[in-house]
N, C-alpha and C positions, 0 to 999 in steps of 0.2 A: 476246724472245730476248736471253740475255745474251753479252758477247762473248767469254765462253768456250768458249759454246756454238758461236759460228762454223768453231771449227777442230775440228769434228766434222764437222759442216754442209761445209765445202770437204772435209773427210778425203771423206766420203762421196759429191761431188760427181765429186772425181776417180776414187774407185773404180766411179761411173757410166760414167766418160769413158773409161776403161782397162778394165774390167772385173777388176780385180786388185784384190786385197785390201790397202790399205796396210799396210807394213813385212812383208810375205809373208816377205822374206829375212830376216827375224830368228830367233832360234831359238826364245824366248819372251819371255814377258810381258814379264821384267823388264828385257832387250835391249832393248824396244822403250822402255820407261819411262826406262831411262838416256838413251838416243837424243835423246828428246825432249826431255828435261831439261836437255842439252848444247846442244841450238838443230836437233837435228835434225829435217827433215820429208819425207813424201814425196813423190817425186819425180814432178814434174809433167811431164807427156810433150810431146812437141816441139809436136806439133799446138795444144796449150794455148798453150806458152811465146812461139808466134810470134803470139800474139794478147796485146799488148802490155798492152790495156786489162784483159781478162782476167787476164794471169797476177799482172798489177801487184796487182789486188783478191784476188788469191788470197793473193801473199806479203805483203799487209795483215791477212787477216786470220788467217793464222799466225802473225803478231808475236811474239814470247818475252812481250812484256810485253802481259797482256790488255788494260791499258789504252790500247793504243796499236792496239788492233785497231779496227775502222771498227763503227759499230752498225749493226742489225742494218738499220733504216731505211735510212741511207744505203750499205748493200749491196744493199737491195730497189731504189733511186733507179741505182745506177748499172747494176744489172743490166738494169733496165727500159730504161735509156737505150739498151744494149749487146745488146735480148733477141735482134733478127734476127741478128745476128751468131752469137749465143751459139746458136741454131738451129741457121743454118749449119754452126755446129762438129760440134753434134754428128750432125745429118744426115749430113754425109759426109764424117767423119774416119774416117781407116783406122786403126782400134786393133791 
């Protein structure tokens, strides 16, 4: 996985977590492509944000610049470290 690929991989992480479609609020494609172009992403819900370790790996690997996103190994190493937790989140966060 390259680490472009990451910020698809969290895009879809959190639209597991929330069950909402990122950038739902946009009006089209090309709204969302400016968005993102400018540093924007979306927004990661409270339950996420107050898991420090989590959101920290999230807004890694959103980075603007791919090369400063974490690979994909040491997303698999930290997630692993973090998995019970990461469980718990989603077991029983009220989305």
């Amino acid at each position: 996985m390259k680490q472009f690929d990451l910020v698809v991989l969290v895009n879809i992480t959190v639209q597991i977590f929330t069950s909402k479609i990122p950038f739902s609020q946009k009006k089209n494609d090309s709204s969302v492509i400016f968005y993102v172009l400018d540093g924007g992403r979306p927004d990661v819900p409270a339950f996420l944000k107050e898991q420090e370790n989590l959101n920290k790996l999230i807004q890694e690997c959103w980075h603007q610049e791919p090369s400063r996103r974490p690979i994909s190994r040491a997303v698999n190493e930290k997630l692993g470290n973090d998995a019970p937790q990461v469980y718990r989140i989603v077991l029983y966060s009220e989305r």
